[in-house]
C-alpha positions, 0 to 999 in steps of 0.5 A: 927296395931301392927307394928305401935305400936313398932314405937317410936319417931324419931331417933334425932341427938346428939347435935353437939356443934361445928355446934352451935358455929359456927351458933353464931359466924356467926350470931355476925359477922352478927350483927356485920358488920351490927354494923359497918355500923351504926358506919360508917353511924353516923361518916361520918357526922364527915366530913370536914365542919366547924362547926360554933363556932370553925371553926375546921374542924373535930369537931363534937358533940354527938352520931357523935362523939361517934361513930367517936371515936369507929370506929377503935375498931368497925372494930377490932371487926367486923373483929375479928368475920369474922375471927372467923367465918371463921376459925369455918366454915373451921374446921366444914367443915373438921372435925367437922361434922364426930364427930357428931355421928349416931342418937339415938333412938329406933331401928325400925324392919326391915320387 
């Protein structure tokens, strides 16, 4: 029973704050595409019918409209994330996970 006694908590990795920003920056551009859907979906009915009082074929009103206007910011910003999202994926991969370091802990005896 003594050599369970010299056992401590487990050894845990250091944080990696390359590994978070990378799990953010992928979860936004999911939200983000997920975003852009919704935007595309409540634009569409933007279409080519006429509406009744004016007769213009691109009029429309609301949270349609709302989102016809935004889009092209919409797809900036959703691409901007991917990209990024991209770019922290490419460098975690080649650099970022050897800066991670051994764990740390209490050190267990070798039998």
């Amino acid at each position: 029973m003594a050599a369970f006694d010299d056992l401590g908590p487990p050894a845990r990795p250091q944080r990696h704050n390359g590994k978070d920003f990378l799990g953010a920056v992928v979860t936004l551009a999911i939200i983000g595409a997920i975003l852009l859907e919704l935007t595309n979906g409540l634009a569409s009915q933007c279409g080519t019918r006429p509406t009744a009082g004016t007769g213009d074929p691109r009029s429309c009103t609301g949270l349609a409209a709302f989102a016809d206007q935004a889009r092209g910011d919409v797809n900036l910003a959703v691409a901007a994330c991917a990209g990024l999202a991209v770019i922290a994926f490419a460098w975690y991969m080649l650099w970022g996970y050897k800066t991670n370091g051994q764990p740390q802990g209490k050190e267990t005896p070798s039998p």
